[in-house]
KOLTOR-574653 format. One record per atom (N, C-alpha, C, O, CB): residue number from 1; residue in one letter; atom name; x, y, z. Coordinates in Angstrom, 3 decimals, always signed. Each point is the difference from the previous one (the first is absolute). Glycine has a CB too. Example, Ala and Ser with C-alpha at 12.3 -4.5 7.8 and 13.67 -1.06 7.14 Angstrom:
2
1,A,N,+13.190,-5.690,+7.800
1,A,CA,-0.890,+1.190,+0.000
1,A,C,+0.900,+1.200,+0.000
1,A,O,+1.036,-0.019,+0.665
1,A,CB,-2.928,-1.154,+0.581
2,S,N,+1.542,+2.223,-1.966
2,S,CA,+0.820,+1.190,+0.060
2,S,C,-0.770,+1.090,+0.730
2,S,O,+0.509,+1.108,+0.169
2,S,CB,+0.675,-1.736,-2.314
END
This chain:
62
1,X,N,+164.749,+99.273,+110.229
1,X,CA,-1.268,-0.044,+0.691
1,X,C,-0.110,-1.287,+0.825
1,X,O,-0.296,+0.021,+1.194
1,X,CB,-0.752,+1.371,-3.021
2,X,N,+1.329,-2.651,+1.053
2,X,CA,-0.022,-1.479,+0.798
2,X,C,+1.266,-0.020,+0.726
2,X,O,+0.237,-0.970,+0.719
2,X,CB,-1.584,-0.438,-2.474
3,X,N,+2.250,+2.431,+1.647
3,X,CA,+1.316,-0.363,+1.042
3,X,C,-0.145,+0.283,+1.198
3,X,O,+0.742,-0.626,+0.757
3,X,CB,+0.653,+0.991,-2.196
4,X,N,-2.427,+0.712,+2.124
4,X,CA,-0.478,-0.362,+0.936
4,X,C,-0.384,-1.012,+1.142
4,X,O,-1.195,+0.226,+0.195
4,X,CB,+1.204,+1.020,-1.624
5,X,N,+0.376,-2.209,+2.250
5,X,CA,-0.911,-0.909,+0.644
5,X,C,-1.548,+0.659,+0.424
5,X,O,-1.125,-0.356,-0.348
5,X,CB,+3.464,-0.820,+1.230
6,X,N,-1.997,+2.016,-0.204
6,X,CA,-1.525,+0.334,+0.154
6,X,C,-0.792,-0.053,-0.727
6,X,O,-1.026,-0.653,+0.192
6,X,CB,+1.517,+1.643,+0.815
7,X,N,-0.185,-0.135,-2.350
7,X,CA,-1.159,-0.071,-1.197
7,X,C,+0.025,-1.335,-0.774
7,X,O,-0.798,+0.199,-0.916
7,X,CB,+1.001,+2.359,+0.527
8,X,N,+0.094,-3.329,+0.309
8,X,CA,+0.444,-1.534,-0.341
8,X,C,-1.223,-0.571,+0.730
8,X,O,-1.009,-0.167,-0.685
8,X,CB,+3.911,+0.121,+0.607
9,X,N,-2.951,-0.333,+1.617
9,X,CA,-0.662,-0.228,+0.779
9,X,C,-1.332,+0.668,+0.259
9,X,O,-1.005,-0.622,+0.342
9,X,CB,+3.019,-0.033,+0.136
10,X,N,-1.959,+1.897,-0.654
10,X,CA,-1.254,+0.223,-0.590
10,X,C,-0.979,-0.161,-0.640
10,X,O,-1.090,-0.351,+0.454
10,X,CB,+2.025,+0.855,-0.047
11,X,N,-0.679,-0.271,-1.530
11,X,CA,+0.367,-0.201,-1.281
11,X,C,-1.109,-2.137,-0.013
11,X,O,-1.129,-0.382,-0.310
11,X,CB,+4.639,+2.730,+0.189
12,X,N,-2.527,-2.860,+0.529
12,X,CA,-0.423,-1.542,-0.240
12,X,C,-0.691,-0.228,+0.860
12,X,O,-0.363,-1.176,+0.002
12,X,CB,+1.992,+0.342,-0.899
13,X,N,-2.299,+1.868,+2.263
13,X,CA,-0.745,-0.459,+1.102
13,X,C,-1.217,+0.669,-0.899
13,X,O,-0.614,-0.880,-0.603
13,X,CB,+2.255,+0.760,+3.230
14,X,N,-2.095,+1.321,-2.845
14,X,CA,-1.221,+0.350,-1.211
14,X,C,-0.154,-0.897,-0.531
14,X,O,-0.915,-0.711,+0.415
14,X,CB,+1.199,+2.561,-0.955
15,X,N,+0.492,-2.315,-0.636
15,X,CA,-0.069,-1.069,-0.781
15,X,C,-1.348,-0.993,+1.051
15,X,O,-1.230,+0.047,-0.019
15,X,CB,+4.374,+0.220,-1.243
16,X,N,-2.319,-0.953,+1.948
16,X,CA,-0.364,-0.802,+0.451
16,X,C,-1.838,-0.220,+0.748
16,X,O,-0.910,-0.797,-0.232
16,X,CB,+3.828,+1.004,+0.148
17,X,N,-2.769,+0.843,+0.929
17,X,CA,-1.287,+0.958,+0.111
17,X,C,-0.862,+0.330,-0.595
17,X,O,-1.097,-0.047,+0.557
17,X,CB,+2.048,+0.585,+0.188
18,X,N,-0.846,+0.133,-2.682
18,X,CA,-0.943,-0.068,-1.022
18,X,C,-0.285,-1.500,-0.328
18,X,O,-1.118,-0.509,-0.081
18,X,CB,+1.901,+2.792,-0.807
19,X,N,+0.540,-2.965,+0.698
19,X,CA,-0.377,-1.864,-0.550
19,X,C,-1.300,-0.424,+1.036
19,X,O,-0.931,-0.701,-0.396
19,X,CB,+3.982,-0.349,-0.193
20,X,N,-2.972,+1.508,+1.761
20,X,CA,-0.748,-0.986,+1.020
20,X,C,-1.567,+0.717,-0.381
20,X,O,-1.000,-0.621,-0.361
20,X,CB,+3.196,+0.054,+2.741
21,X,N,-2.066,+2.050,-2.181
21,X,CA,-1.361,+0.450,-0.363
21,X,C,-0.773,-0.430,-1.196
21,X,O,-1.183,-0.313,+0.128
21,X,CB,+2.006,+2.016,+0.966
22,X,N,-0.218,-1.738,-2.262
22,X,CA,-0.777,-0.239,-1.255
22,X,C,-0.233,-1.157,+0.418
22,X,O,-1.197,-0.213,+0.192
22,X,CB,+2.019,+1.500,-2.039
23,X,N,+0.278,-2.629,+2.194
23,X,CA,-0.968,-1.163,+0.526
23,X,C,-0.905,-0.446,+0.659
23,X,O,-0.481,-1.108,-0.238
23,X,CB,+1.635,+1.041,-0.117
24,X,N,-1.510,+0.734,+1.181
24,X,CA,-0.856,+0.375,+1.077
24,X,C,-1.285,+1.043,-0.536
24,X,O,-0.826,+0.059,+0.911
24,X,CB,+3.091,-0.379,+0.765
25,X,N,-2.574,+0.925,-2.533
25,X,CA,-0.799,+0.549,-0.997
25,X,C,-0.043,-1.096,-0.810
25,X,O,-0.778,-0.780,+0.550
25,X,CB,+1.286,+3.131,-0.393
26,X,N,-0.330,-2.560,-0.593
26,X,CA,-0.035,-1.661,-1.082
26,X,C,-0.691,-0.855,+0.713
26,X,O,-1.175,+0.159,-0.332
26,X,CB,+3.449,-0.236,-0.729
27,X,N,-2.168,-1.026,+2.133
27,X,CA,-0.376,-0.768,+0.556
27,X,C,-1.489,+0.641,+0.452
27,X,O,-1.027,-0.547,-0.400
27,X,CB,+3.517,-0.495,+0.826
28,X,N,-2.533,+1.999,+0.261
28,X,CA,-1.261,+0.886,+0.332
28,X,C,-1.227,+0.056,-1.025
28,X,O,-1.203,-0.234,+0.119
28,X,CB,+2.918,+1.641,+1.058
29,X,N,-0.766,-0.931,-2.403
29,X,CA,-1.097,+0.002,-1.217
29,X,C,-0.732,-1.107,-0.084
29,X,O,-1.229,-0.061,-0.023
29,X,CB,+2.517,+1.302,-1.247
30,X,N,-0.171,-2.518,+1.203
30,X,CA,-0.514,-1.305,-0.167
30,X,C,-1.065,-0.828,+1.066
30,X,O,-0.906,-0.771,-0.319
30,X,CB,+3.145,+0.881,-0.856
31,X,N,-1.794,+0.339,+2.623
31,X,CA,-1.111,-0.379,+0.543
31,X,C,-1.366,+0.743,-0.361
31,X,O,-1.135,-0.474,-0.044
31,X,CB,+2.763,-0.222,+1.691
32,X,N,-1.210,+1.947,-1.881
32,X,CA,-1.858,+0.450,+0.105
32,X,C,-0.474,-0.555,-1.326
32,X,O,-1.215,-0.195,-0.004
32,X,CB,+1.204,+2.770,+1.382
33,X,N,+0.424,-2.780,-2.130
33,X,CA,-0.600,-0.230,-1.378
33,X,C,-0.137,-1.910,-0.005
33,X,O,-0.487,-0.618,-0.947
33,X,CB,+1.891,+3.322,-0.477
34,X,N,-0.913,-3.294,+2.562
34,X,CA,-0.547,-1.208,+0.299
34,X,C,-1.046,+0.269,+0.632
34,X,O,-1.037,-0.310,-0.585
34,X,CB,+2.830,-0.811,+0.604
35,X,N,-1.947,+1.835,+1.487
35,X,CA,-1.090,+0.415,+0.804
35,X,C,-1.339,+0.025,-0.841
35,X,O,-1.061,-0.591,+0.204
35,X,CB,+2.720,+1.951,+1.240
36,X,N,-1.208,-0.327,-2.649
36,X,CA,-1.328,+0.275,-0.698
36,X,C,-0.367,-0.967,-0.782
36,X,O,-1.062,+0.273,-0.559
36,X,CB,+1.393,+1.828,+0.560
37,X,N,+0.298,-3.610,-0.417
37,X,CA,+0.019,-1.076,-1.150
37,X,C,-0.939,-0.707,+1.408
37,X,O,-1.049,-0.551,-0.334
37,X,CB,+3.864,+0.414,-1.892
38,X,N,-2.511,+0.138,+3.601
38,X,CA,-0.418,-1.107,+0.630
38,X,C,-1.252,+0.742,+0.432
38,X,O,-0.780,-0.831,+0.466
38,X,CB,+3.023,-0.587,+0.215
39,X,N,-2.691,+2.487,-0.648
39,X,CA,-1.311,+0.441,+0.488
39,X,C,-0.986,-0.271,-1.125
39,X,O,-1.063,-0.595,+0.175
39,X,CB,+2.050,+2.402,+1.375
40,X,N,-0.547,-1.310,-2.765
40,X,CA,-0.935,-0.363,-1.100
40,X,C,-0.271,-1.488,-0.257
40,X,O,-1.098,-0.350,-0.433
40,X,CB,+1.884,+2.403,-0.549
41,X,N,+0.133,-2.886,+1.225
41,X,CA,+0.071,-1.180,-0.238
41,X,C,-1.691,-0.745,+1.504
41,X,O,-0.903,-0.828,-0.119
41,X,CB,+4.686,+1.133,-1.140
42,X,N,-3.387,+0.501,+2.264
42,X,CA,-0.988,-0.423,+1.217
42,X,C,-1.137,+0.749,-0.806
42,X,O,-1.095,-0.506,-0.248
42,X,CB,+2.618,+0.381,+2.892
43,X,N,-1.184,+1.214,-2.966
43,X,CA,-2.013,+1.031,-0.273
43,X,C,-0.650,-1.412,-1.443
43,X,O,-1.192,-0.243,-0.188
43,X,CB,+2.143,+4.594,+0.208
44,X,N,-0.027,-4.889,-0.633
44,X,CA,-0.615,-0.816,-0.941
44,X,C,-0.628,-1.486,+0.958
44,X,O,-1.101,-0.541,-0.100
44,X,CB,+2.990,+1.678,-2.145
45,X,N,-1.025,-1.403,+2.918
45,X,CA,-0.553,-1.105,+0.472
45,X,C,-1.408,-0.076,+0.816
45,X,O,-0.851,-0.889,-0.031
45,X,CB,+3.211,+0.503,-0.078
46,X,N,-2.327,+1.888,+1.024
46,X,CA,-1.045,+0.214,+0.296
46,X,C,-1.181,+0.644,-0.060
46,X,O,-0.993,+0.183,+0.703
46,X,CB,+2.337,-0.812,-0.198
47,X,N,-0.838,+0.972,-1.778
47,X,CA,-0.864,+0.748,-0.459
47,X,C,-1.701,-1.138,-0.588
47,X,O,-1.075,+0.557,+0.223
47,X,CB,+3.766,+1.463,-0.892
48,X,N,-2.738,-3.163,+0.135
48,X,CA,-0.967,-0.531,+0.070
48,X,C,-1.137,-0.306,+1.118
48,X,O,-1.210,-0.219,-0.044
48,X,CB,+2.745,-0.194,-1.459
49,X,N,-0.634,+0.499,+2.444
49,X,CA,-0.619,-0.259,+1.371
49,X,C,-0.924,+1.302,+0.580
49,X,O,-1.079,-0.078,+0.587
49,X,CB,+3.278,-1.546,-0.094
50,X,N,-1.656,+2.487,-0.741
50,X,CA,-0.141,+1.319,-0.123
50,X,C,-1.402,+0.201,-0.458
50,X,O,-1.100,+0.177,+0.523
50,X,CB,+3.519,+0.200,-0.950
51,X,N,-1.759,-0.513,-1.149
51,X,CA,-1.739,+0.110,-0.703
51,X,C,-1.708,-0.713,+0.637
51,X,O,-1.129,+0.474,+0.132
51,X,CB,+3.023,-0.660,-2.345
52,X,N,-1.240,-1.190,+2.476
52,X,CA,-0.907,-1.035,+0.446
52,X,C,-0.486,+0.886,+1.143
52,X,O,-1.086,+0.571,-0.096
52,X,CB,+2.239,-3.001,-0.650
53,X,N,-0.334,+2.570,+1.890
53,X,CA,-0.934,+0.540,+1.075
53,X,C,-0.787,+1.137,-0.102
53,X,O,-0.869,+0.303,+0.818
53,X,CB,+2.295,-1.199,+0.320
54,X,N,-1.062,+1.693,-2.386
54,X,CA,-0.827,+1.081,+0.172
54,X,C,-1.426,-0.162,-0.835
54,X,O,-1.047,+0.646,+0.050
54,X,CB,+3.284,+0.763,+0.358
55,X,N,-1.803,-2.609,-1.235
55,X,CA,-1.399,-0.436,-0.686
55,X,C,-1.116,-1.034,+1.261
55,X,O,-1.218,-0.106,-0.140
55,X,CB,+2.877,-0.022,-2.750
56,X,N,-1.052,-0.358,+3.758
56,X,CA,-0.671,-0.872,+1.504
56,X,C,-0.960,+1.606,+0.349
56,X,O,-1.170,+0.375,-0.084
56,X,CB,+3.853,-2.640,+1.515
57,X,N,-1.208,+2.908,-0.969
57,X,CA,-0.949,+1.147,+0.768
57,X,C,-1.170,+0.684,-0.755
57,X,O,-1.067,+0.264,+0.553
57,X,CB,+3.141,+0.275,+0.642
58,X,N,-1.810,-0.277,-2.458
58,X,CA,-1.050,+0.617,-0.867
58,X,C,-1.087,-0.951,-0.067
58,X,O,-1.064,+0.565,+0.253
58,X,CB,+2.646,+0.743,-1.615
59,X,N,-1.674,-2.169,+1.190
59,X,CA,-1.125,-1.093,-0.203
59,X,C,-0.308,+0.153,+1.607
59,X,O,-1.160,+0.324,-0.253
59,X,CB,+2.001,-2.271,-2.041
60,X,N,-0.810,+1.986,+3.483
60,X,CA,-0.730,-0.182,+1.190
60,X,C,-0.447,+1.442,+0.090
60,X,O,-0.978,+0.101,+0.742
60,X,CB,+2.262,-2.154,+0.457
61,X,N,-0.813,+3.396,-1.805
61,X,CA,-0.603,+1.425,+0.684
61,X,C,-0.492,+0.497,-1.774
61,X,O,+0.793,+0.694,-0.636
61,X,CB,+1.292,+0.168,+3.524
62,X,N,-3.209,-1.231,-3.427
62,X,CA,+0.012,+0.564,-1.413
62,X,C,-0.475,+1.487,+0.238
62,X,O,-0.109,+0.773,-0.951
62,X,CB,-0.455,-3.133,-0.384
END
């Protein structure tokens, strides 16, 4: 079956092709699941600010 060149070369070009995809699915995962660490990380920070203005606005329109 590997005495082939063609299927040899084949063969290790797939290879090569699945290696790159799963890494590339991997890295992907990892950014979005940072994406989502750094948005929550902003909704906390601003989230006080948040509150405050809507207690300003409520106190001027009761």
């Amino acid at each position: 079956m590997f005495s082939r060149p063609s299927f040899a070369v084949a063969f290790v070009a797939a290879s090569m092709l699945l290696g790159l995809f799963l890494a590339e699915v991997r890295l992907s995962r990892l950014q979005a699941a940072r994406s989502v660490q750094i948005a929550q990380g902003y909704l906390q920070l601003i989230d006080p600010l948040i509150e405050e203005n809507a207690a300003k606005v409520g106190a001027h329109y009761p």
